[in-house]
Biotite code that builds the C-alpha atoms (Angstrom):
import biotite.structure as struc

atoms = struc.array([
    struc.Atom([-42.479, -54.029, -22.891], chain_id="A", res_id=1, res_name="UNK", atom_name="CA", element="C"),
    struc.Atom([-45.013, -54.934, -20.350], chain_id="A", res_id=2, res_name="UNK", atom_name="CA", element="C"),
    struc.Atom([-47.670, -55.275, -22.550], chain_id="A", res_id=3, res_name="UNK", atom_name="CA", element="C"),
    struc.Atom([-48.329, -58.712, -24.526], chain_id="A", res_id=4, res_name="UNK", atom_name="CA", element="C"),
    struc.Atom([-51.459, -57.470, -26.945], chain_id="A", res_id=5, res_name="UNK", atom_name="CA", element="C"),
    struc.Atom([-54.590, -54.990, -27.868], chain_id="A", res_id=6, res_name="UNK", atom_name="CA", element="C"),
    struc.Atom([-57.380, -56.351, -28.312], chain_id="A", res_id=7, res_name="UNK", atom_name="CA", element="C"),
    struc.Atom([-60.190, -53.795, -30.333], chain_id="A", res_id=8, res_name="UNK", atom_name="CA", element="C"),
    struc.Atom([-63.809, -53.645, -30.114], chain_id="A", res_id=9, res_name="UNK", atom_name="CA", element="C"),
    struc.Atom([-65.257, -52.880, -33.842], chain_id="A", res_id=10, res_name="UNK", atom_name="CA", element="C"),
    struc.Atom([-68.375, -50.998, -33.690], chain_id="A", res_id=11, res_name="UNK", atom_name="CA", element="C"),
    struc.Atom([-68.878, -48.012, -31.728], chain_id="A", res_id=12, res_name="UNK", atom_name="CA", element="C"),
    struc.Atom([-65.228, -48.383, -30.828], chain_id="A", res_id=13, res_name="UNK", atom_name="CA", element="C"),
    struc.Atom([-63.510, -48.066, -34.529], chain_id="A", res_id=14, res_name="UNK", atom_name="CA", element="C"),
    struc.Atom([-66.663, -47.651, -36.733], chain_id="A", res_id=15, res_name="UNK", atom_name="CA", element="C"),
    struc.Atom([-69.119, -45.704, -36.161], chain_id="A", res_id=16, res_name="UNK", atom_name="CA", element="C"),
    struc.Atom([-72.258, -48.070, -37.652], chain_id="A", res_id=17, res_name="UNK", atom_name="CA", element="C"),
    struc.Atom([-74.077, -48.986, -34.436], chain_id="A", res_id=18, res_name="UNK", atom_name="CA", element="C"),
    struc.Atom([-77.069, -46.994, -35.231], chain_id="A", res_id=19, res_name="UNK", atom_name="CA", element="C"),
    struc.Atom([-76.930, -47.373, -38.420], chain_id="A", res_id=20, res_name="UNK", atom_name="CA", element="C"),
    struc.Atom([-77.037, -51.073, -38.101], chain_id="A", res_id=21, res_name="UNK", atom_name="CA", element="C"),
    struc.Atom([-80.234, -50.032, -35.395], chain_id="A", res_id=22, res_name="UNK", atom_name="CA", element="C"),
    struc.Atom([-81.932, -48.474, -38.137], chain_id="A", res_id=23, res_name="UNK", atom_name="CA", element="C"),
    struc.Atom([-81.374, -51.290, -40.603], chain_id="A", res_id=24, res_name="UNK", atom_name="CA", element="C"),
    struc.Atom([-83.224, -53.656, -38.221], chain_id="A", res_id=25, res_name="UNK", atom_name="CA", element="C"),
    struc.Atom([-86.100, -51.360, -37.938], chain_id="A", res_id=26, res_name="UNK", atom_name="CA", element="C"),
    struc.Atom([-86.520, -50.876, -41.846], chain_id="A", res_id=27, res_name="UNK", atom_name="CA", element="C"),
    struc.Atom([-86.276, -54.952, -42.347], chain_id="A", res_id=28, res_name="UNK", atom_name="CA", element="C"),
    struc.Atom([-88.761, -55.486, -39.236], chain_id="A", res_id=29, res_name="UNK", atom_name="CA", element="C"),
    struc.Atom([-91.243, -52.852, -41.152], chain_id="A", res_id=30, res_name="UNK", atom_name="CA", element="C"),
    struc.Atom([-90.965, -54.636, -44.294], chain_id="A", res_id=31, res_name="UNK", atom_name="CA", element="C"),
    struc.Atom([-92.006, -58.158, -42.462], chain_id="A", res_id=32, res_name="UNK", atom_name="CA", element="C"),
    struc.Atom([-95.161, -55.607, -41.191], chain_id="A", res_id=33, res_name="UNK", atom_name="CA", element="C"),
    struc.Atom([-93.141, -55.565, -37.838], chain_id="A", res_id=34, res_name="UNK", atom_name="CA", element="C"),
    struc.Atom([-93.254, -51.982, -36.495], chain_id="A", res_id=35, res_name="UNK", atom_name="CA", element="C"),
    struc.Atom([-90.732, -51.466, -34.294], chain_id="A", res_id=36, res_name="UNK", atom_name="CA", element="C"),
    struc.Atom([-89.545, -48.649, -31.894], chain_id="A", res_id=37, res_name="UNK", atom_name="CA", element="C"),
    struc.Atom([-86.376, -47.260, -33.307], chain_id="A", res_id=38, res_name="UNK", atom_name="CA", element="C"),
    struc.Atom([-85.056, -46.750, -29.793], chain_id="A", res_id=39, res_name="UNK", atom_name="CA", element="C"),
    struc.Atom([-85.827, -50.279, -28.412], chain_id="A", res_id=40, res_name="UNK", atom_name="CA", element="C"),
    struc.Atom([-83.986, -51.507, -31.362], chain_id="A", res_id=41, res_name="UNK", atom_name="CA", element="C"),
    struc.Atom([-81.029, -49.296, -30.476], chain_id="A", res_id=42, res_name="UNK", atom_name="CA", element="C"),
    struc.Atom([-80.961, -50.754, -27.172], chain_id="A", res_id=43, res_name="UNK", atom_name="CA", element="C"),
    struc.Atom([-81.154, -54.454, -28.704], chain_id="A", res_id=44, res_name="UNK", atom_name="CA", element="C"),
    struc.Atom([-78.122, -53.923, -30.464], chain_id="A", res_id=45, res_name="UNK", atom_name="CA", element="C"),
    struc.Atom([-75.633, -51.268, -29.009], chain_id="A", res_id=46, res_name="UNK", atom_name="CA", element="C"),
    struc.Atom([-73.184, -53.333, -27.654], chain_id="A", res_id=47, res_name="UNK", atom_name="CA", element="C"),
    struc.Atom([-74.322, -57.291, -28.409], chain_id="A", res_id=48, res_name="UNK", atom_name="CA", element="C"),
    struc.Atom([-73.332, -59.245, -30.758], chain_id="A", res_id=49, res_name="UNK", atom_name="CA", element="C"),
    struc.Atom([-75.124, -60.631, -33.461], chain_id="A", res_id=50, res_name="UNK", atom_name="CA", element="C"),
    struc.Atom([-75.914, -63.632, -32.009], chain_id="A", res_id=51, res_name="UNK", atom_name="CA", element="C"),
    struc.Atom([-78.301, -61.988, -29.044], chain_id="A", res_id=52, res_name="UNK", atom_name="CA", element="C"),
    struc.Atom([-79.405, -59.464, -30.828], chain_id="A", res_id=53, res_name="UNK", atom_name="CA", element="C"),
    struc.Atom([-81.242, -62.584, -33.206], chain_id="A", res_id=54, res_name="UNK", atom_name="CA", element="C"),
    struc.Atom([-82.341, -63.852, -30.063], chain_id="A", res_id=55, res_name="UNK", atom_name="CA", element="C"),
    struc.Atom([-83.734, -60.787, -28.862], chain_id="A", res_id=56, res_name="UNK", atom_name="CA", element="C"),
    struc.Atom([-85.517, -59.934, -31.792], chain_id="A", res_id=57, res_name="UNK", atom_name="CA", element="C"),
    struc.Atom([-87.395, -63.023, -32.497], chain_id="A", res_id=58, res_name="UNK", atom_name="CA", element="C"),
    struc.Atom([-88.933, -63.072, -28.549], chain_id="A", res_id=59, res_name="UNK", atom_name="CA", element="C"),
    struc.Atom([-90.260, -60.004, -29.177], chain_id="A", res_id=60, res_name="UNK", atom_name="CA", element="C"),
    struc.Atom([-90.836, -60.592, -32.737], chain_id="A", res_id=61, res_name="UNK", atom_name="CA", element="C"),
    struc.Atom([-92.089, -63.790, -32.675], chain_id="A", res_id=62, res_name="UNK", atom_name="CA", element="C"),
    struc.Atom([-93.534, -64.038, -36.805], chain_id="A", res_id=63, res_name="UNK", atom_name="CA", element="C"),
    struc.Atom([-89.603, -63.322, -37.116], chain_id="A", res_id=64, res_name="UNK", atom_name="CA", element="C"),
    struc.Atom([-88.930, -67.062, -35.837], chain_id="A", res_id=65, res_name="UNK", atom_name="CA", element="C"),
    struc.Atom([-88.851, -68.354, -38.417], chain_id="A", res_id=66, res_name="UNK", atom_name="CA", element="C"),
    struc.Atom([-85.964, -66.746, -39.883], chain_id="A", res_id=67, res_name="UNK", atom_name="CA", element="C"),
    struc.Atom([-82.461, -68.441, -38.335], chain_id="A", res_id=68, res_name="UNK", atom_name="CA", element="C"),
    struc.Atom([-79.419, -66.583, -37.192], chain_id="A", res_id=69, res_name="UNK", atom_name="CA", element="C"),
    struc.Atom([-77.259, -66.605, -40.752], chain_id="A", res_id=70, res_name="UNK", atom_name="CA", element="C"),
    struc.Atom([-80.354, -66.054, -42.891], chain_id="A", res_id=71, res_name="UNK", atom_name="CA", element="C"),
    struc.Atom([-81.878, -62.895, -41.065], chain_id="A", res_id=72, res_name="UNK", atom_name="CA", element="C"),
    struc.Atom([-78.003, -61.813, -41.279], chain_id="A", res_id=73, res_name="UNK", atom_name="CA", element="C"),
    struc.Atom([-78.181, -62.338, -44.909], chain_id="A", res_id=74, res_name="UNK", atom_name="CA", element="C"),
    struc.Atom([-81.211, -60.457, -45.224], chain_id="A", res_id=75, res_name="UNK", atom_name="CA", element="C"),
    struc.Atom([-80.004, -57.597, -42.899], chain_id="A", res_id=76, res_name="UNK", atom_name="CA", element="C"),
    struc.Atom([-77.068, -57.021, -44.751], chain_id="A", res_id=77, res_name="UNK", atom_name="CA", element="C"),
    struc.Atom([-78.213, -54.796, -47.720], chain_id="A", res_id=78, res_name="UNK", atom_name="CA", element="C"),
    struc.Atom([-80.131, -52.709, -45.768], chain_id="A", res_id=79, res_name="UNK", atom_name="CA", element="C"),
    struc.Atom([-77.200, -51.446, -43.870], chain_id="A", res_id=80, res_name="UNK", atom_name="CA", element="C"),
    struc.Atom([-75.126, -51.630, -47.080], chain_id="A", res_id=81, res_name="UNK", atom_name="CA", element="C"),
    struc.Atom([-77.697, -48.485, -48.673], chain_id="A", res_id=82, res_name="UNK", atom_name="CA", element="C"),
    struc.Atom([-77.567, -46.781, -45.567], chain_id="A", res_id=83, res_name="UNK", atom_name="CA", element="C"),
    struc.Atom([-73.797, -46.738, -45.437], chain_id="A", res_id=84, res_name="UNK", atom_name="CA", element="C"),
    struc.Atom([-73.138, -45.263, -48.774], chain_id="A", res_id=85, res_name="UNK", atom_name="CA", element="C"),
    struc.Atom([-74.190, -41.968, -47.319], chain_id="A", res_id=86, res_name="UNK", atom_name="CA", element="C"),
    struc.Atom([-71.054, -41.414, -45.659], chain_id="A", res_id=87, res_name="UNK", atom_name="CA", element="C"),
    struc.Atom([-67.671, -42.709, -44.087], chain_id="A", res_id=88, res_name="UNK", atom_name="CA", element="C"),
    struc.Atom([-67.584, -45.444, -41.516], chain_id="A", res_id=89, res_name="UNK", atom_name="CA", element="C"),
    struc.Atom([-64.606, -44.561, -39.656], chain_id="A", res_id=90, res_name="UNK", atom_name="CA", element="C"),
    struc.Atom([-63.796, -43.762, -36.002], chain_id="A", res_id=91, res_name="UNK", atom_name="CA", element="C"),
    struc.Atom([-60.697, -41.582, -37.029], chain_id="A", res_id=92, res_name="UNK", atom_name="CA", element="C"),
    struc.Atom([-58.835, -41.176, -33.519], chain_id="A", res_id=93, res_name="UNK", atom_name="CA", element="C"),
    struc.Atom([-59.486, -44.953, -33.133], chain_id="A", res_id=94, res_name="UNK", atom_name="CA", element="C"),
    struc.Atom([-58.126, -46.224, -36.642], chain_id="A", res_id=95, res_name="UNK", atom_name="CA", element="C"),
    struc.Atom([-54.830, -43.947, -36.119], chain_id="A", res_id=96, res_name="UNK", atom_name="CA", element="C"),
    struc.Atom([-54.856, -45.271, -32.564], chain_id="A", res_id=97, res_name="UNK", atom_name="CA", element="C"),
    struc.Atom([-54.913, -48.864, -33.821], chain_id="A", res_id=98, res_name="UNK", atom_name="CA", element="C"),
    struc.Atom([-52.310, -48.135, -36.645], chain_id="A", res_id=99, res_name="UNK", atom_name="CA", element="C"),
    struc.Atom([-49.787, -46.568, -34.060], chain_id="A", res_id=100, res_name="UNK", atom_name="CA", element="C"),
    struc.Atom([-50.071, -49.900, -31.370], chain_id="A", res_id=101, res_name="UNK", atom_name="CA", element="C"),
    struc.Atom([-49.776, -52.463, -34.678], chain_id="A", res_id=102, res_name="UNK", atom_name="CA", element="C"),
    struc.Atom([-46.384, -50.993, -34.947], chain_id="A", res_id=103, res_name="UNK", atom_name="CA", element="C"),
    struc.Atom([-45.113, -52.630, -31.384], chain_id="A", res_id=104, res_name="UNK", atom_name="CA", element="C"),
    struc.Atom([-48.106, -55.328, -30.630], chain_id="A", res_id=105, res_name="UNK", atom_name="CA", element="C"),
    struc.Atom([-50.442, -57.779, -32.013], chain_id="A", res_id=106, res_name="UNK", atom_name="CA", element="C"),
    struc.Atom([-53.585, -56.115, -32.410], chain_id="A", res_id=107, res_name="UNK", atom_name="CA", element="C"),
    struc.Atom([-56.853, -58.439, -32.998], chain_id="A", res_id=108, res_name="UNK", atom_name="CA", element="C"),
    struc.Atom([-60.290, -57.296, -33.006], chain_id="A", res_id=109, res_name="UNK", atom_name="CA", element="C"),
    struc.Atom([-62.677, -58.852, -30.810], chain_id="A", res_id=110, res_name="UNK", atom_name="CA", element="C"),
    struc.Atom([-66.211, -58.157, -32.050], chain_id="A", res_id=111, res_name="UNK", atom_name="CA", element="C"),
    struc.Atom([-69.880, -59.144, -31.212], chain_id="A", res_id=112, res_name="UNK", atom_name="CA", element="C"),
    struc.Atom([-70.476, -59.091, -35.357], chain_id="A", res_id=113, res_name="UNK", atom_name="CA", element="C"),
    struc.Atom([-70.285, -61.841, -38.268], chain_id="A", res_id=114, res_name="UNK", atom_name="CA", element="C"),
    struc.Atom([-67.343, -62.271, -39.461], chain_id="A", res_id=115, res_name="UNK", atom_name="CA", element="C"),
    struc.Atom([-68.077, -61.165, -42.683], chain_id="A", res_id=116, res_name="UNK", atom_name="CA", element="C"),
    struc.Atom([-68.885, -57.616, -41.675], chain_id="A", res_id=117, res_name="UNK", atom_name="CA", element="C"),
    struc.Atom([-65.330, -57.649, -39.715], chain_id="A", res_id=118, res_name="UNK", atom_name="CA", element="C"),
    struc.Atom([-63.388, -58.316, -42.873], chain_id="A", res_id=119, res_name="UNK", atom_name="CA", element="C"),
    struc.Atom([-65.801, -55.754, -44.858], chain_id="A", res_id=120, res_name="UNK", atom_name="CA", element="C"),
    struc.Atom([-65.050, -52.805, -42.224], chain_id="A", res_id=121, res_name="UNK", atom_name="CA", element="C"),
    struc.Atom([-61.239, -53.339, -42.091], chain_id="A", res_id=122, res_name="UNK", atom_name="CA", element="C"),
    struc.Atom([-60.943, -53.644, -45.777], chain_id="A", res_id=123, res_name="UNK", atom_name="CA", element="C"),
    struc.Atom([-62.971, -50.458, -45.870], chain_id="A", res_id=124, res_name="UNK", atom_name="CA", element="C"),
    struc.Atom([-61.132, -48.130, -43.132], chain_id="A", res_id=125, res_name="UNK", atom_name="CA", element="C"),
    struc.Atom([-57.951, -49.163, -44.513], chain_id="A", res_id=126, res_name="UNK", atom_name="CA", element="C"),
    struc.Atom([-56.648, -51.419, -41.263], chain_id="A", res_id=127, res_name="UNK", atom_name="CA", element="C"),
    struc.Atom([-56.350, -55.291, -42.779], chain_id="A", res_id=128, res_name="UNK", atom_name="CA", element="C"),
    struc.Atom([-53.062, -55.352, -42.376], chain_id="A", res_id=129, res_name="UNK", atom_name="CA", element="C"),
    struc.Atom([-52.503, -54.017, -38.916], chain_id="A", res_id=130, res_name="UNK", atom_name="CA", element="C"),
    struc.Atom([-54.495, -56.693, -37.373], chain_id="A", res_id=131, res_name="UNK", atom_name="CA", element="C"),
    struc.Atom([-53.179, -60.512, -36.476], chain_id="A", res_id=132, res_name="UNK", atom_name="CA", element="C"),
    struc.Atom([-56.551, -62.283, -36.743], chain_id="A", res_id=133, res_name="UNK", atom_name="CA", element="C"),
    struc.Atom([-60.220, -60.862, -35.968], chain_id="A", res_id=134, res_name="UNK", atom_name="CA", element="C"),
    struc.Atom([-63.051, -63.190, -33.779], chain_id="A", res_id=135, res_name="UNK", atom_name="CA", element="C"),
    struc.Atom([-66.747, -62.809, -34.664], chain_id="A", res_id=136, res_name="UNK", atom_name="CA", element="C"),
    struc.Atom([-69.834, -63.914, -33.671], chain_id="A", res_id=137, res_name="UNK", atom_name="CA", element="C"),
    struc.Atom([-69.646, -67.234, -35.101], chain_id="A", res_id=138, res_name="UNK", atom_name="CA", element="C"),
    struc.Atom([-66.761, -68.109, -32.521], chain_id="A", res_id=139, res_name="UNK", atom_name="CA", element="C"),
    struc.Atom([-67.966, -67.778, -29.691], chain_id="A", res_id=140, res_name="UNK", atom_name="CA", element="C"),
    struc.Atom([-71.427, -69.056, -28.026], chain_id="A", res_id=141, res_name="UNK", atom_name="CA", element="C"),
    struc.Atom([-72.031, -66.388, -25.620], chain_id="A", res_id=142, res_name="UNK", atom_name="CA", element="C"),
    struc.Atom([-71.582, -62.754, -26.155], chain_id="A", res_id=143, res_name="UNK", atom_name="CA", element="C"),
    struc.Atom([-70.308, -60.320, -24.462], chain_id="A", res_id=144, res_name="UNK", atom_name="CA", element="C"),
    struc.Atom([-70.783, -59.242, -21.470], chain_id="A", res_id=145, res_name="UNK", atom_name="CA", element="C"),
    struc.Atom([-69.376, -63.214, -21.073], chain_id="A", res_id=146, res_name="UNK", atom_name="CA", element="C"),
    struc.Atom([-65.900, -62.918, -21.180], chain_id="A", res_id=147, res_name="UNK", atom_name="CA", element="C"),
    struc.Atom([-65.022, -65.615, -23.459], chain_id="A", res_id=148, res_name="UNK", atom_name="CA", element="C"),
    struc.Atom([-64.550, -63.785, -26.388], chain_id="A", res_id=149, res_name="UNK", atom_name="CA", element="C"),
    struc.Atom([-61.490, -62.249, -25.179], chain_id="A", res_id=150, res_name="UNK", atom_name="CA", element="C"),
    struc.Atom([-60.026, -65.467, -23.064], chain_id="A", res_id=151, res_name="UNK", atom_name="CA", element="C"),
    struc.Atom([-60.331, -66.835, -26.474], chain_id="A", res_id=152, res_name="UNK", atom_name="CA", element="C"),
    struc.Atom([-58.141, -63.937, -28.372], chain_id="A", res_id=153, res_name="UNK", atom_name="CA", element="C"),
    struc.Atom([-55.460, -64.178, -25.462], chain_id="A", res_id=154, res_name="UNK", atom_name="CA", element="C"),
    struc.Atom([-55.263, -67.863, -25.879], chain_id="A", res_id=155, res_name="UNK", atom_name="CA", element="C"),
    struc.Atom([-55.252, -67.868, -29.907], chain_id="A", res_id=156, res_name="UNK", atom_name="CA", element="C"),
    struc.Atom([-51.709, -65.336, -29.353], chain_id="A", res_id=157, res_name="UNK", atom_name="CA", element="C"),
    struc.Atom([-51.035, -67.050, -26.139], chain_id="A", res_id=158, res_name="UNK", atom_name="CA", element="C"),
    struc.Atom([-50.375, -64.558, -23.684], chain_id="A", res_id=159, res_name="UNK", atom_name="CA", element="C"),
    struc.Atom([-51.376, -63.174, -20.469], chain_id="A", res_id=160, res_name="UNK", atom_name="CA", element="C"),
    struc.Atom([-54.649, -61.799, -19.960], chain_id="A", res_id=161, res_name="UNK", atom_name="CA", element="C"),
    struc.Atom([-53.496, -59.233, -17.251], chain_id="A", res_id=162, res_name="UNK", atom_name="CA", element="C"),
    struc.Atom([-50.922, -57.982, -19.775], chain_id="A", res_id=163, res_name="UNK", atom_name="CA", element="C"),
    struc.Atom([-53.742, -56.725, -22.554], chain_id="A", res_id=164, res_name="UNK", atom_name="CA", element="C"),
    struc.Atom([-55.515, -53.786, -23.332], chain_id="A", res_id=165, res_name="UNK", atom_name="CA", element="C"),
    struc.Atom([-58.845, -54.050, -24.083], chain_id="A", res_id=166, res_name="UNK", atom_name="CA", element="C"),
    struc.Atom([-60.701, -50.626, -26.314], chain_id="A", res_id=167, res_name="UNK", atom_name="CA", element="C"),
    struc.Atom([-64.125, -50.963, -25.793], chain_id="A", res_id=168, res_name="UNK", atom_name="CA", element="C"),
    struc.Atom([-67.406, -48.588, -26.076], chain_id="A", res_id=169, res_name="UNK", atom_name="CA", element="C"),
    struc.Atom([-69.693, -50.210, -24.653], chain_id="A", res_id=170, res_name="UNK", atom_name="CA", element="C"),
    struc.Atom([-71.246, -51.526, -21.060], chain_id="A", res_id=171, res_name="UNK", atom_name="CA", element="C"),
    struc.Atom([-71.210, -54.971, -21.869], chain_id="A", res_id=172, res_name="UNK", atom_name="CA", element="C"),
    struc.Atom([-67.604, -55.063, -24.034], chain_id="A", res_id=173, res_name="UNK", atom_name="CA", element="C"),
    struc.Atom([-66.277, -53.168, -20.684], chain_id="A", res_id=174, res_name="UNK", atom_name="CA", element="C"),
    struc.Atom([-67.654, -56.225, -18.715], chain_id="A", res_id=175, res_name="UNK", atom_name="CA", element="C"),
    struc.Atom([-66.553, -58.938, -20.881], chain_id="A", res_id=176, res_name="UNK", atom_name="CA", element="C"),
    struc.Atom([-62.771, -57.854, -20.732], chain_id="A", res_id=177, res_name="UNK", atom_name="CA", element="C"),
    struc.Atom([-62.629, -56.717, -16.660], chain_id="A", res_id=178, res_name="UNK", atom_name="CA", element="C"),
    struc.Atom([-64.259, -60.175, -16.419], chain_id="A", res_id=179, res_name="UNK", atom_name="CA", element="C"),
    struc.Atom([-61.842, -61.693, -18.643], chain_id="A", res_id=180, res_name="UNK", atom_name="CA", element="C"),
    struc.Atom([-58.764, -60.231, -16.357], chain_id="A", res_id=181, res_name="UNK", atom_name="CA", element="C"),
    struc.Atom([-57.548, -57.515, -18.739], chain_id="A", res_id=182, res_name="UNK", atom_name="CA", element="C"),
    struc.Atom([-57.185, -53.911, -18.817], chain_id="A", res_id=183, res_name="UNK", atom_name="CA", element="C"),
    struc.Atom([-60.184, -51.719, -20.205], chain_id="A", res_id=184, res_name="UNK", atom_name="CA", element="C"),
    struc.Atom([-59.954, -48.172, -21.873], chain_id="A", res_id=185, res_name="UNK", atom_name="CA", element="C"),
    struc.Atom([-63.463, -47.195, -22.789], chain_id="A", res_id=186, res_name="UNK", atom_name="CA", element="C"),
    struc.Atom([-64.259, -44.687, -25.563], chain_id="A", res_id=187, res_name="UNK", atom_name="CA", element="C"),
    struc.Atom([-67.151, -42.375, -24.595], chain_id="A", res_id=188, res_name="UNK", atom_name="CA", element="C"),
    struc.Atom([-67.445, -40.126, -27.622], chain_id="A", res_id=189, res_name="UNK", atom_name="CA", element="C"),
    struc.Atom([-69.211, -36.962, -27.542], chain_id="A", res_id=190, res_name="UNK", atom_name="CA", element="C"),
    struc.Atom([-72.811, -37.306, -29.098], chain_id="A", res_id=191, res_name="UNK", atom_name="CA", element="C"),
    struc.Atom([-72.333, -41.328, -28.886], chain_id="A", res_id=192, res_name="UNK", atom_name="CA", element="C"),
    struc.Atom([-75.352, -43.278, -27.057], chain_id="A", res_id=193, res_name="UNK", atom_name="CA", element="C"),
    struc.Atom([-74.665, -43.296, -23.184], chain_id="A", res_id=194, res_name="UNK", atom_name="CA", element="C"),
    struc.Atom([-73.386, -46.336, -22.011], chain_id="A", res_id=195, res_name="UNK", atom_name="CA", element="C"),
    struc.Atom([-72.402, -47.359, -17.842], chain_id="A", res_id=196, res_name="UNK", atom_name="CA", element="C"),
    struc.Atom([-68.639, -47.524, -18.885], chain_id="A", res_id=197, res_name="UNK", atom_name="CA", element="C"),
    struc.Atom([-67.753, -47.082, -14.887], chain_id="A", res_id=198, res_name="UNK", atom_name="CA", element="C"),
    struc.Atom([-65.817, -50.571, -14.531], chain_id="A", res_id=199, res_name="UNK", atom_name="CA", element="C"),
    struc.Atom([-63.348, -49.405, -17.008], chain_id="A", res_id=200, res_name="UNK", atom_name="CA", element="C"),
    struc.Atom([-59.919, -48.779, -15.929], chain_id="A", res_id=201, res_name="UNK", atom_name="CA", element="C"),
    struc.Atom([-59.385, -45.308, -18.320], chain_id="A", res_id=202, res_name="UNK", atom_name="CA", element="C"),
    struc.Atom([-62.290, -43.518, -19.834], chain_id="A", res_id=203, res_name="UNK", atom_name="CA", element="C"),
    struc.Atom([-61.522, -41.156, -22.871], chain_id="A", res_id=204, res_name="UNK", atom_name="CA", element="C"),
    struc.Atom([-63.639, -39.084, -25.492], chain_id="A", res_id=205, res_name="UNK", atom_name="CA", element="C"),
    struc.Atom([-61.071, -39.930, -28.093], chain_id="A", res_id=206, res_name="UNK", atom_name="CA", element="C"),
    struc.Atom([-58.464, -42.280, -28.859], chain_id="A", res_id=207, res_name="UNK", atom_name="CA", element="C"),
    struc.Atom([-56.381, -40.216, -31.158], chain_id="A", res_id=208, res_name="UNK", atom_name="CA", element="C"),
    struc.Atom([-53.555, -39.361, -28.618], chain_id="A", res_id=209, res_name="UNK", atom_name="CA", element="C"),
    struc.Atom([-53.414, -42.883, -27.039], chain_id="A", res_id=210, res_name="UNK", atom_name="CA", element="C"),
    struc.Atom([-49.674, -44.238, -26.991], chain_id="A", res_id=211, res_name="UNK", atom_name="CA", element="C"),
    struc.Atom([-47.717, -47.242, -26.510], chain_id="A", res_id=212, res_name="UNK", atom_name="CA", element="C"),
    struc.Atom([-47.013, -45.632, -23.029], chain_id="A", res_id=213, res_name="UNK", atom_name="CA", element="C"),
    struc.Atom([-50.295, -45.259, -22.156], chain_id="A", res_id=214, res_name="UNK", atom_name="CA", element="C"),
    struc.Atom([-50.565, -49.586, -22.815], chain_id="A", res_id=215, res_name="UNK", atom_name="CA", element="C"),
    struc.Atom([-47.239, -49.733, -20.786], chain_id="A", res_id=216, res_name="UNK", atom_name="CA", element="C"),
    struc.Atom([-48.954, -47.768, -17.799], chain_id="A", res_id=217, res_name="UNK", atom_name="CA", element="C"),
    struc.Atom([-51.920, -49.926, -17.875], chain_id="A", res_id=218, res_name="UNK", atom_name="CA", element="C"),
    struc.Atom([-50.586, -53.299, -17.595], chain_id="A", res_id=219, res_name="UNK", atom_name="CA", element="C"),
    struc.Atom([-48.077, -51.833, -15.011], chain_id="A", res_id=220, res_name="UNK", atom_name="CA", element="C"),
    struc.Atom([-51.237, -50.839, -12.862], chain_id="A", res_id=221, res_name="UNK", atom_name="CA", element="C"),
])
């Protein structure tokens, strides 16, 4: 095979919890008497990782300063916890997807989250152990769109950028793995927030009939 390894985005791309994590923010800004535009806060966190979002949110927040990176987390994290009890997580076409490549490459997930929430959303869809290793917020220094989140997966399995599949749903996820040399399929669901997933090389509303060939196409492109 062509193809050396598939790399995963986690939410928006195999969860669906980017909104939901959106309207956690909002409830723990109200309840530091920091109103906050539901929609801005979408925009702060569809498609960053953890680490910028933070950043974001205490320059426009600034009474949140106070509050560091791993202690708002801390503080975030039940919020989102009540709101996802209402209902399944899972991206269903995407989790099959990822099952069916596990079978003939290494799969890691490359995500803008903690690394806690990784391990909690694999353990919850069911997809531990399909995946080789998973790379969080707390590895990297920049998020994405920078690129090095995905250099750094390649080199961790050592293999050839240009020979890996990145599934992404968002604009800056897109960027980070064109910019890291690999191949991009984007997943614009119907319904899902908008994003400018242009620079991808495949766009697709679902993932639940992507194959090993497909991979093999890409990396042959």
């Amino acid at each position: 095979m062509n193809g050396q390894a598939v790399f995963f985005d986690l939410d928006g791309t195999l969860v669906d919890t980017e909104l939901l994590w959106a309207c956690a923010l909002t409830g723990l800004l109200a309840d530091h008497g920091q109103p906050a535009d539901e929609q801005m806060i979408v925009r702060i966190v569809y498609g960053h990782a953890w680490s910028a979002i933070h950043r974001e949110i205490v320059t426009r927040f600034p009474a949140m300063a106070g509050i560091g990176l791993a202690a708002m987390a801390e503080e975030l994290r039940p919020y989102y916890l009540r709101l996802r009890e209402a209902g399944s997580i899972a991206i269903p076409g995407s989790v099959a997807c990822l099952r069916r490549l596990a079978a003939a490459y290494p799969v890691a997930i490359v995500s803008g989250s903690p690394r806690l929430e990784i391990g909690d959303a694999l353990n919850l869809i069911g997809l531990a152990d399909c995946v080789r290793f998973y790379i969080g917020s707390e590895d990297y220094r920049e998020g994405k769109p920078d690129p090095t989140c995905y250099r750094q997966a390649a080199g961790l399995l050592g293999v050839d950028p240009a020979r890996c599949v990145v599934f992404e749903d968002s604009r800056a996820g897109v960027r980070a793995a064109k910019a890291a040399g690999m191949k991009c399929v984007a997943l614009a669901r119907p319904f899902a927030i908008p994003q400018d997933v242009q620079m991808a090389d495949q766009i697709v509303a679902s993932l639940e009939a992507f194959s090993c060939a497909d991979v093999e196409g890409l990396v042959s492109l």
